[in-house]
C-alpha positions as CSV (number, residue, x, y, z in Angstrom):
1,X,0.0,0.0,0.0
2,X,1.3,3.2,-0.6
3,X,-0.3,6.3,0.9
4,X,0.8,10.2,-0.2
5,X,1.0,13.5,1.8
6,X,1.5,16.9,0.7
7,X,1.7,19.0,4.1
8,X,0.6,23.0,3.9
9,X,3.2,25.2,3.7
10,X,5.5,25.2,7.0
11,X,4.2,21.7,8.3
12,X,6.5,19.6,6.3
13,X,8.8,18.8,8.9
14,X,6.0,18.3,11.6
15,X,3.9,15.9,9.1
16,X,7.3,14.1,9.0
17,X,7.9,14.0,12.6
18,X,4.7,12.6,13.5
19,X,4.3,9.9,10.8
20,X,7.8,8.9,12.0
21,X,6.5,8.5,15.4
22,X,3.8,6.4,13.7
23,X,6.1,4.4,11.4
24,X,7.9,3.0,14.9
25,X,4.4,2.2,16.7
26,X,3.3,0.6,13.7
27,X,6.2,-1.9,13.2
28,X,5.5,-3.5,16.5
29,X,2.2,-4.7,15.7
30,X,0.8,-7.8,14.3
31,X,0.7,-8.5,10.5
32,X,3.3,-5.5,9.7
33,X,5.8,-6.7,7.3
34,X,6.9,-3.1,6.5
35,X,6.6,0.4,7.1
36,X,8.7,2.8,5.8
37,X,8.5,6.6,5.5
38,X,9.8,8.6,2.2
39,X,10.3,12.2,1.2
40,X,10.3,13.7,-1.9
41,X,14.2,15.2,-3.1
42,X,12.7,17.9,-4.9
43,X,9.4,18.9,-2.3
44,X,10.0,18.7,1.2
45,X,6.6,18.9,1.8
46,X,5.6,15.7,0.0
47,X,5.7,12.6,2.0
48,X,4.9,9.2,1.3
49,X,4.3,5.9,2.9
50,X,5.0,2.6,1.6
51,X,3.4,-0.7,4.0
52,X,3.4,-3.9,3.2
53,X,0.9,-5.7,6.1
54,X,0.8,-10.1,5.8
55,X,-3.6,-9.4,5.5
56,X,-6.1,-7.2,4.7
57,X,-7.5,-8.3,8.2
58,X,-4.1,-7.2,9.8
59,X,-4.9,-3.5,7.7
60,X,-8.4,-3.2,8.8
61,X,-6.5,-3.8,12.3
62,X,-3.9,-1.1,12.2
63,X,-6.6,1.6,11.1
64,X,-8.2,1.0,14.4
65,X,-5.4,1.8,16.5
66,X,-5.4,5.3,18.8
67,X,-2.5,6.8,16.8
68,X,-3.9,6.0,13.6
69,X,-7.6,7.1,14.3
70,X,-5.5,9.9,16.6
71,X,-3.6,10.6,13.3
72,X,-6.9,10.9,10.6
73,X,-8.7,12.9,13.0
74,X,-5.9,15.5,12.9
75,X,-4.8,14.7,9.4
76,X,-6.4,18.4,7.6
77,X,-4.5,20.7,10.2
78,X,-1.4,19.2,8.4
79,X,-2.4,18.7,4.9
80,X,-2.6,21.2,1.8
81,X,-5.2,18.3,0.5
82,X,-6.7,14.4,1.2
83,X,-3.9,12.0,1.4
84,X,-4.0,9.2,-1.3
85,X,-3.9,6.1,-0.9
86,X,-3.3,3.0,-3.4
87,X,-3.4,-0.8,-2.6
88,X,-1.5,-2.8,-4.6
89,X,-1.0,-6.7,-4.8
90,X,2.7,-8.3,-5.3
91,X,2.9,-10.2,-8.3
């Protein structure tokens, strides 16, 4: 899965800082094969995420925990727009 951020203008760093804090939460749980943060070289302020979980069940599981429901809640203070997300399948 791959999700994308563009933060408003000045929040870059925070957006980054917080889904960091997220990123090391989420490894610990249950199904979470990988979680791994990326920025864009040429826009600071475009962040995106790239998970791979073992289940769609394990997904449906990490979307239910406090810093991820915390995280949504808060998400439009951060961000110039919606995040996007894309689910793929390995081939």
């Amino acid at each position: 899965m791959e999700i994308r951020f563009v933060a408003r203008a000045g929040f870059g760093e925070e957006l980054a800082r917080i889904l960091g804090d997220i990123c090391v939460k989420t490894r610990e749980e249950p199904g979470c094969l990988g979680y791994e943060l990326h920025r864009d070289r040429k826009d600071a302020d475009r962040l995106m995420l790239y998970e791979t979980w073992r289940s769609l069940e394990d997904l449906a599981l990490h979307r239910t925990m406090p810093y991820s429901i915390a995280f949504r809640a808060h998400a439009s203070r951060l961000l110039r727009e919606d995040f996007e997300v894309t689910i793929w399948d390995r081939l």
